[in-house]
KOLVEX-572807 format. One record per atom (N, C-alpha, C, O): residue in three letters; z, y, x. Coordinates in steps of 0.2 Angstrom, whole numbers, padded with zeros to 4 digits, always signed. Last residue first. Layout:
<rs>
AlaZYX;...
</rs>
This chain:
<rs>
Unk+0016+0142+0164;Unk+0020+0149+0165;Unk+0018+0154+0169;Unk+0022+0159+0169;Unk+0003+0138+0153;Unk+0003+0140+0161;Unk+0008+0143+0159;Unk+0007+0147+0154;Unk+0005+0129+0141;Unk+0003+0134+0143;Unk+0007+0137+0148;Unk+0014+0137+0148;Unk+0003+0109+0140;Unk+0009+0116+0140;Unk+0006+0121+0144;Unk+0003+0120+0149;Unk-0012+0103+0132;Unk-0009+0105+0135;Unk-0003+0112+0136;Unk-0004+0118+0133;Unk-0017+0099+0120;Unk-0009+0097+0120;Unk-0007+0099+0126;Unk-0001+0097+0127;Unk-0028+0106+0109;Unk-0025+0106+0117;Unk-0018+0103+0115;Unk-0015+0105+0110;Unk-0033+0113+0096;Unk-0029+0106+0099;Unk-0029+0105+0104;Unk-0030+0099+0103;Unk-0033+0127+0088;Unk-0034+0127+0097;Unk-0028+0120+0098;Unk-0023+0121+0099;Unk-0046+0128+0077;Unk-0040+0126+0076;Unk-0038+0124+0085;Unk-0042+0120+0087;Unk-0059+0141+0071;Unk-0057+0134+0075;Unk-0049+0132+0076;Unk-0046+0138+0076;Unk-0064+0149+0060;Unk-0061+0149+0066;Unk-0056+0143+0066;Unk-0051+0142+0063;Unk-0068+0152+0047;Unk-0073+0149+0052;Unk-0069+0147+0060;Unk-0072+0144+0065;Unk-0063+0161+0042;Unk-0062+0156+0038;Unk-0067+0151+0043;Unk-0068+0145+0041;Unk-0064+0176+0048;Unk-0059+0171+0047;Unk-0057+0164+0045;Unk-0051+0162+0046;Unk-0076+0178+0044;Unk-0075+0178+0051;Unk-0068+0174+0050;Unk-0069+0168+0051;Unk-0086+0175+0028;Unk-0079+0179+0033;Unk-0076+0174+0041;Unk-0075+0168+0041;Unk-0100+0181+0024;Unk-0098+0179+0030;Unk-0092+0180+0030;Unk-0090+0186+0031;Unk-0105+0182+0007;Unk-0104+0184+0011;Unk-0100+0179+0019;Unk-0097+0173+0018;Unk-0106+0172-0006;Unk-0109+0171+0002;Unk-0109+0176+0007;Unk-0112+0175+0012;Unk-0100+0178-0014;Unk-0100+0171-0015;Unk-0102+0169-0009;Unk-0101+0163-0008;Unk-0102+0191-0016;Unk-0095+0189-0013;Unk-0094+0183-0012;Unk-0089+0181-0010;Unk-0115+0187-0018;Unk-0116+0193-0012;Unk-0109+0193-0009;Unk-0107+0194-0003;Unk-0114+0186-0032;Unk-0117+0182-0026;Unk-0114+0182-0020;Unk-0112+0177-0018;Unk-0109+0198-0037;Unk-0101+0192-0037;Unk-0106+0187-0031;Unk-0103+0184-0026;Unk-0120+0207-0035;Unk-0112+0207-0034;Unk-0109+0200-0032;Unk-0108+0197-0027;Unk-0128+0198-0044;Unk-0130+0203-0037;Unk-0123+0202-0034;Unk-0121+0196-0031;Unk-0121+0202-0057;Unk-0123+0196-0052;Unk-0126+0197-0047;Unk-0123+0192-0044;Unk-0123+0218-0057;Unk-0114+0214-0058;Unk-0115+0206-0056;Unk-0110+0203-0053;Unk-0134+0220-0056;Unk-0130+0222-0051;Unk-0124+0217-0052;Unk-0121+0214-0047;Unk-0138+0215-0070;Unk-0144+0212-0062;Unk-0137+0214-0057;Unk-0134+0209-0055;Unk-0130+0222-0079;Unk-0131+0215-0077;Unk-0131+0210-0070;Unk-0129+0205-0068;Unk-0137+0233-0075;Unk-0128+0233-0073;Unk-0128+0227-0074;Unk-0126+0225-0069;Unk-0148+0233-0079;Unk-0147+0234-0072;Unk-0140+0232-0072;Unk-0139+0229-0067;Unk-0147+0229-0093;Unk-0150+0223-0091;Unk-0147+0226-0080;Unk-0146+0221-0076;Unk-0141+0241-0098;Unk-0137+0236-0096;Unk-0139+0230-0094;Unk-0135+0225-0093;Unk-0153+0251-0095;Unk-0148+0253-0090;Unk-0142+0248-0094;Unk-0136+0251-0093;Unk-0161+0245-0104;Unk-0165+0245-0096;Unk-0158+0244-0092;Unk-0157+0240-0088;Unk-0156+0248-0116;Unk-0157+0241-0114;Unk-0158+0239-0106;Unk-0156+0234-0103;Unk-0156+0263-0115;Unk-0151+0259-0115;Unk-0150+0251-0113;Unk-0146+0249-0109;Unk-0171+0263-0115;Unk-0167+0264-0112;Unk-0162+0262-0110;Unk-0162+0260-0104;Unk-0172+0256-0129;Unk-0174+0255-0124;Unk-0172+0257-0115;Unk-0172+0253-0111;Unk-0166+0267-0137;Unk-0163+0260-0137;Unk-0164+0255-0131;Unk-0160+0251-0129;Unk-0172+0278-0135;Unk-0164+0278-0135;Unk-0164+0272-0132;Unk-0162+0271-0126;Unk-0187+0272-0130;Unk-0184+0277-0135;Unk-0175+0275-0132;Unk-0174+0272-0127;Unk-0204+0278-0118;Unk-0199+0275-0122;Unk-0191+0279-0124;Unk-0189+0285-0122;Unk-0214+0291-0127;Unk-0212+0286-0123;Unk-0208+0281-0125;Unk-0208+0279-0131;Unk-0219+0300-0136;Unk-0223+0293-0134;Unk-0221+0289-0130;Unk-0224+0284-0128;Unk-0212+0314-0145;Unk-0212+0308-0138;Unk-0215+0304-0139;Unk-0214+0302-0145;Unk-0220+0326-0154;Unk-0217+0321-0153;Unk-0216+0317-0146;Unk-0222+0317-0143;Unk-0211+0344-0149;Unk-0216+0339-0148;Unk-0214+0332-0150;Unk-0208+0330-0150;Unk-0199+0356-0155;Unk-0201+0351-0151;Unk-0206+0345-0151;Unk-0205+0340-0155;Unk-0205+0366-0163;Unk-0202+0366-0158;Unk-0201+0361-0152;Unk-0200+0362-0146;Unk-0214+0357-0176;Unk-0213+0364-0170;Unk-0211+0364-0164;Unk-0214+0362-0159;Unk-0201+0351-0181;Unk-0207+0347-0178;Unk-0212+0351-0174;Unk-0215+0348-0169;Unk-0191+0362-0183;Unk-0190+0357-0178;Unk-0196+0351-0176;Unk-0196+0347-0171;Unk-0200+0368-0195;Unk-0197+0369-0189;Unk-0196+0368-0183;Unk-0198+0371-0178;Unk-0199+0359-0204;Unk-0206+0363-0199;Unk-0205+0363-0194;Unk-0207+0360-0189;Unk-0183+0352-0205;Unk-0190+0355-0208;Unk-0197+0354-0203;Unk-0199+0349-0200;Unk-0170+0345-0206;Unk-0173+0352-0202;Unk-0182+0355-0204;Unk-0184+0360-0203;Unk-0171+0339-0216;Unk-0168+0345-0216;Unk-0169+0348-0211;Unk-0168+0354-0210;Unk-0179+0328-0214;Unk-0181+0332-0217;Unk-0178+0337-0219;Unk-0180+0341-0223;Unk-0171+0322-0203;Unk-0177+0326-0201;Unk-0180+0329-0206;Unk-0183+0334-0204;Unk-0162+0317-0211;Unk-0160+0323-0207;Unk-0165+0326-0204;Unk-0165+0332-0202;Unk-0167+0308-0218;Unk-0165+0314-0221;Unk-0164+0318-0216;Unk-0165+0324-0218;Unk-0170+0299-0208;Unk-0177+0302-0214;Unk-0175+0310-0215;Unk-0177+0315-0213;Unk-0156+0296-0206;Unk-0165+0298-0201;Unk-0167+0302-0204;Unk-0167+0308-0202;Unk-0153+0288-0216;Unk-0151+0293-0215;Unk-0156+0299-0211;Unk-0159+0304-0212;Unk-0164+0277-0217;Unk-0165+0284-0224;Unk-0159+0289-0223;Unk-0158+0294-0226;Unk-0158+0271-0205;Unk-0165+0273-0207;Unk-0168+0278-0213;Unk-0172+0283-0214;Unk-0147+0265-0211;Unk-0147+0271-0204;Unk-0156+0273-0204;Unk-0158+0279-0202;Unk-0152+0258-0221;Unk-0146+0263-0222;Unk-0146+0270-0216;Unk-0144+0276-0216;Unk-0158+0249-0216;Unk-0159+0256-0218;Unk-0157+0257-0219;Unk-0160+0263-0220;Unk-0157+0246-0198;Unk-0153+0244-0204;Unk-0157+0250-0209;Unk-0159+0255-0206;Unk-0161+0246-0187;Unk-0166+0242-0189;Unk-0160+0242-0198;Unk-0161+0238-0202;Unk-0149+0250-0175;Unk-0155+0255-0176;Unk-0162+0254-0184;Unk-0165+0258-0186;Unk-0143+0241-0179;Unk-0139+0247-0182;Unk-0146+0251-0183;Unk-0148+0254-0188;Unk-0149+0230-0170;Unk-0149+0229-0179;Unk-0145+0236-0181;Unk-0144+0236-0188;Unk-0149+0238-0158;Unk-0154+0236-0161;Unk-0152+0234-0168;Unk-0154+0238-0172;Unk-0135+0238-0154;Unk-0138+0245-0158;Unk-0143+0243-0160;Unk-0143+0246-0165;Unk-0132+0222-0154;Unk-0129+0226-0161;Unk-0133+0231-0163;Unk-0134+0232-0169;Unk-0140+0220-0143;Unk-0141+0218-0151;Unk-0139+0220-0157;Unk-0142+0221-0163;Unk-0131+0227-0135;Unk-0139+0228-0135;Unk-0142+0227-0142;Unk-0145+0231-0145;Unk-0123+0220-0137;Unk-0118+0225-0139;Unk-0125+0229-0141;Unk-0126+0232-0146;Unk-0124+0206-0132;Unk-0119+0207-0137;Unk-0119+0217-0141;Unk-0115+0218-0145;Unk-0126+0208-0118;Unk-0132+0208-0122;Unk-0129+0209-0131;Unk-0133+0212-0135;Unk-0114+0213-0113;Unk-0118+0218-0112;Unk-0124+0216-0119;Unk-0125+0220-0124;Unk-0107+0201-0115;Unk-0103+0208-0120;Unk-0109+0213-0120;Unk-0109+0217-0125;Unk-0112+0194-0108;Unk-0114+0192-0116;Unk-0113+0198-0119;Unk-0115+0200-0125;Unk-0110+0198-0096;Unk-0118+0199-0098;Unk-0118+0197-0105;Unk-0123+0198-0109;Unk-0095+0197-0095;Unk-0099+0204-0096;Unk-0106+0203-0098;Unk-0107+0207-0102;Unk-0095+0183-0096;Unk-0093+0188-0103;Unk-0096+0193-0100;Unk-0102+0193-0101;Unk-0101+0181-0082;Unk-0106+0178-0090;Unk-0101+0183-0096;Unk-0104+0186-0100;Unk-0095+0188-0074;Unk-0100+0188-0075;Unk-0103+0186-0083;Unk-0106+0188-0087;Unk-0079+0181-0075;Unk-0080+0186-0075;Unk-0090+0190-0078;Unk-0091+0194-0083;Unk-0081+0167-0077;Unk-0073+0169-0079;Unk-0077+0178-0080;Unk-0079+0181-0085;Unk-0090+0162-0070;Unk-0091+0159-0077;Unk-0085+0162-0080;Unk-0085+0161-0086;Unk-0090+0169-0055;Unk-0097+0169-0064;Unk-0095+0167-0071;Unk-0097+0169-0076;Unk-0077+0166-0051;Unk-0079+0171-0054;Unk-0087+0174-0058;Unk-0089+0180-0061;Unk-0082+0150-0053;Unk-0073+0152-0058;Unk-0078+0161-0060;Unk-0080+0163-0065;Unk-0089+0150-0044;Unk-0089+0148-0050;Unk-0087+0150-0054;Unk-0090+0151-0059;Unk-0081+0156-0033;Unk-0089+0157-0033;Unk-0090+0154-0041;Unk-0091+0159-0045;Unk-0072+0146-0031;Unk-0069+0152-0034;Unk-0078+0156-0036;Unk-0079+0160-0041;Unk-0079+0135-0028;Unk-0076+0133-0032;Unk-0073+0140-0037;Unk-0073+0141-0043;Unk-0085+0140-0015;Unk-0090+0137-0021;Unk-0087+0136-0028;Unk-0090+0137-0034;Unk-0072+0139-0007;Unk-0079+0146-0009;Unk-0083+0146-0015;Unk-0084+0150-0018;Unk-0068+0125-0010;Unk-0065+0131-0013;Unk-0070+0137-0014;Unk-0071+0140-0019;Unk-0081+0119+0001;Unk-0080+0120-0008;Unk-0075+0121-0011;Unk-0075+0118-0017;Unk-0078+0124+0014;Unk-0085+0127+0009;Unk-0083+0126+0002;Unk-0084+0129-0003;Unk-0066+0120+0017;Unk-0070+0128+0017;Unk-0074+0131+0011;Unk-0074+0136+0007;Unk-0061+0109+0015;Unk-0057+0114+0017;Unk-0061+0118+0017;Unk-0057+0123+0017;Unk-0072+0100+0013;Unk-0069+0100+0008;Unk-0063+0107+0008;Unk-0061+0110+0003;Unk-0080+0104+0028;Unk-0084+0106+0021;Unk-0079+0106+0016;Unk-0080+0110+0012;Unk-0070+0099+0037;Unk-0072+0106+0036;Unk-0075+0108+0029;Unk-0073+0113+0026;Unk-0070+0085+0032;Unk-0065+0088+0032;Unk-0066+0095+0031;Unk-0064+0098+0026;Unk-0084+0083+0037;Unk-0082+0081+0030;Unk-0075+0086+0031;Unk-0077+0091+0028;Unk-0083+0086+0051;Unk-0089+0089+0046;Unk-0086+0090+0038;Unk-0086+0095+0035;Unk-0075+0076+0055;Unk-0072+0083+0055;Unk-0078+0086+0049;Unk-0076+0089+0044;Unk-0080+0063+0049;Unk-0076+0066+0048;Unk-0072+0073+0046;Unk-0069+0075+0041;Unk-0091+0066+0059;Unk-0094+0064+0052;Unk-0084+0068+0047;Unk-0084+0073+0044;Unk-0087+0064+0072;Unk-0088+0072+0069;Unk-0089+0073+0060;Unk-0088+0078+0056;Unk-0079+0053+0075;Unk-0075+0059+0076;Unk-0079+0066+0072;Unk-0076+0071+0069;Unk-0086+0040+0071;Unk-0078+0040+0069;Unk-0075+0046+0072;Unk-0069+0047+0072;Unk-0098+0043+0070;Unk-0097+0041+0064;Unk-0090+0041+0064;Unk-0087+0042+0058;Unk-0101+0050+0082;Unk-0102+0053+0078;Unk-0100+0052+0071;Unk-0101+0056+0067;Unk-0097+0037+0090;Unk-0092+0044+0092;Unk-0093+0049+0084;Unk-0089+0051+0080;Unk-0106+0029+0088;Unk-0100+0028+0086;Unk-0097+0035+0088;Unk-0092+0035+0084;Unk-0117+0037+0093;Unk-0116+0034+0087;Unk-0110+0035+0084;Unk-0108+0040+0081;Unk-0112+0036+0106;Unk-0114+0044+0102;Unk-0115+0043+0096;Unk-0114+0047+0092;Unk-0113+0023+0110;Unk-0108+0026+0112;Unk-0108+0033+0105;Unk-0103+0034+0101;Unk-0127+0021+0109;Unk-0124+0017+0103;Unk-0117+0021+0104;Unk-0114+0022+0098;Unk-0135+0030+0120;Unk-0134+0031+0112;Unk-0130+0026+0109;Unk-0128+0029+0104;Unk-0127+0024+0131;Unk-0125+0031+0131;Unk-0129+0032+0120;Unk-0125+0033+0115;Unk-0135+0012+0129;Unk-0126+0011+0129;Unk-0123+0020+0127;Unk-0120+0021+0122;Unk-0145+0018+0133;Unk-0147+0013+0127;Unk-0137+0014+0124;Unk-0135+0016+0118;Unk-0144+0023+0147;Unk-0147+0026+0139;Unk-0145+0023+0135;Unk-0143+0027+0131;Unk-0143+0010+0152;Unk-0137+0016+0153;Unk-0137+0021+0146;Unk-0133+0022+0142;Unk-0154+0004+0152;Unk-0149+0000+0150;Unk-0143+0005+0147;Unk-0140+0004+0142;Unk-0162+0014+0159;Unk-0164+0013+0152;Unk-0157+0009+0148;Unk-0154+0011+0142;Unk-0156+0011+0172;Unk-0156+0019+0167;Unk-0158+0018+0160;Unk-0155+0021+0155;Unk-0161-0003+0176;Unk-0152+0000+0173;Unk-0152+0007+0170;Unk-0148+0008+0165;Unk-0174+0001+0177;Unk-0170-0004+0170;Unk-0164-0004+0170;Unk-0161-0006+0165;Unk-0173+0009+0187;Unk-0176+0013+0179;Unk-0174+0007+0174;Unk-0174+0007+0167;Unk-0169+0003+0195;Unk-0168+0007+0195;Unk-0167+0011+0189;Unk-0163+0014+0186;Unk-0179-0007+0196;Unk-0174-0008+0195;Unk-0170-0005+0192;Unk-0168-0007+0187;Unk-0192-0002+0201;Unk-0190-0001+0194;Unk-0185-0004+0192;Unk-0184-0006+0186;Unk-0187+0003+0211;Unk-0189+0010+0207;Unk-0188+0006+0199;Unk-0185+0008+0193;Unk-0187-0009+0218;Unk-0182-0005+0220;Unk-0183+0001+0213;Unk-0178+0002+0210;Unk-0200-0011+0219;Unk-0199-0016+0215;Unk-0190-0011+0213;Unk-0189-0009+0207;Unk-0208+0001+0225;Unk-0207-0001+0219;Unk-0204-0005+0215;Unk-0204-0004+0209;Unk-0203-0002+0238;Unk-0200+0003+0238;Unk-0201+0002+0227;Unk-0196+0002+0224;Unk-0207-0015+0241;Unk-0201-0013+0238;Unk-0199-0008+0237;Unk-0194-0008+0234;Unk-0221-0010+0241;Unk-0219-0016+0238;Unk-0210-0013+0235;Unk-0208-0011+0230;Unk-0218+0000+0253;Unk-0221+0003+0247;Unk-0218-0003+0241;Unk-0214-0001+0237;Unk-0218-0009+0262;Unk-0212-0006+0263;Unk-0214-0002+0255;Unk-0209-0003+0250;Unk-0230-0016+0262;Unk-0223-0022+0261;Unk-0218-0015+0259;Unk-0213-0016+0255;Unk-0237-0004+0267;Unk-0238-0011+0262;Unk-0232-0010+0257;Unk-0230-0007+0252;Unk-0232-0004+0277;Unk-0231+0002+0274;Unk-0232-0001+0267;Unk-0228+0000+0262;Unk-0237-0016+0284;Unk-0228-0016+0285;Unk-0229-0011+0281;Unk-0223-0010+0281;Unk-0249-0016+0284;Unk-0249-0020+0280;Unk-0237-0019+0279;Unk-0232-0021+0275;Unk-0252-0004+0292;Unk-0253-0002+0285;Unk-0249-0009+0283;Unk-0245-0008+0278;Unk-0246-0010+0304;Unk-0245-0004+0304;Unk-0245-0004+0294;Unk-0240-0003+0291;Unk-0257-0021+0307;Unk-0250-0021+0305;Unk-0246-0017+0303;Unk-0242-0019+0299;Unk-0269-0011+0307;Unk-0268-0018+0302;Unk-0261-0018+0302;Unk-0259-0015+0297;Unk-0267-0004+0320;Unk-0266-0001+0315;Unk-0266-0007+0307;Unk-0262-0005+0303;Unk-0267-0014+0329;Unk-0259-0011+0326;Unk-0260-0006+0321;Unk-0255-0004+0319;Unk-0280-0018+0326;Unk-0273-0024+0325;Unk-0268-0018+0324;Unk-0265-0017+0318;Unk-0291-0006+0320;Unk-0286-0011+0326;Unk-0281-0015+0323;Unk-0279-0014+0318;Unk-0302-0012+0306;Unk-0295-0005+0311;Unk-0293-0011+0317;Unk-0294-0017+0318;Unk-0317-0004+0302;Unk-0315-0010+0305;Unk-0307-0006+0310;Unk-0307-0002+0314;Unk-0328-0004+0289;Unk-0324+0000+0294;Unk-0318-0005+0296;Unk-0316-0010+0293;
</rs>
């Protein structure tokens, strides 16, 4: 295919004009890259000498007094309750397992007699003791449940921002 002269000069000047238009683009894009490069070492340094800090300063002012009284009230409150609970579990079990408490038993069922095995069926389930164990092992579960649940609740107040402006408020 064969063009005229003005259309040859035509494309070869559209050429030339695209030519720089690329050299121009990527100029362009090696000073943006340059720009980026400065914009991250900038955000470094900003992050190591303004937020690292604040981060740090927050966490020793916030979160680990929470943690610290979070501790205090397991190890001050929670743990004697669950020793005093299992403490107390163990006791009725060895009263239950004494024979002294066991040939009083004896006796008392054999003064009621016939009678009372009559009238009331025996049980196959579970017994006093067991029961009992169920409902201090739950008030255990709840009373750590609990202190957690005070140890990580959200307070709205403890989170709120400190207002640095040094600017004088608008009269």
């Amino acid at each position: 295919m064969s063009l005229s002269r003005k259309r040859q000069k035509e494309l070869n000047r559209l050429r030339a004009d695209a030519l720089e238009l690329w050299g121009a683009q990527q100029e362009v894009l090696g000073r943006a890259n340059g720009v980026a490069q400065e914009a991250g070492r900038q955000a470094a340094h900003l992050t190591r000498e303004e937020v690292a800090p604040r981060v740090r300063e927050g966490y020793d002012q916030y979160v680990r007094p929470v943690t610290r009284a979070a501790g205090d009230v397991i190890q001050h409150n929670v743990v004697p309750a669950v020793g005093t609970a299992l403490g107390t579990a163990l006791s009725v079990a060895d009263v239950a397992h004494d024979t002294r408490v066991q040939a009083a038993v004896k006796r008392l069922q054999g003064a009621k007699g016939e009678l009372t095995k009559r009238a009331a069926p025996e049980k196959s389930g579970p017994g006093f003791g067991t029961v009992l164990a169920l409902v201090l092992v739950g008030v255990a579960v709840v009373g750590i449940a609990y202190a957690v649940w005070q140890t990580f609740r959200a307070d709205d107040e403890l989170w709120v921002a400190e207002d640095d402006s040094t600017e004088p408020p608008a009269a």
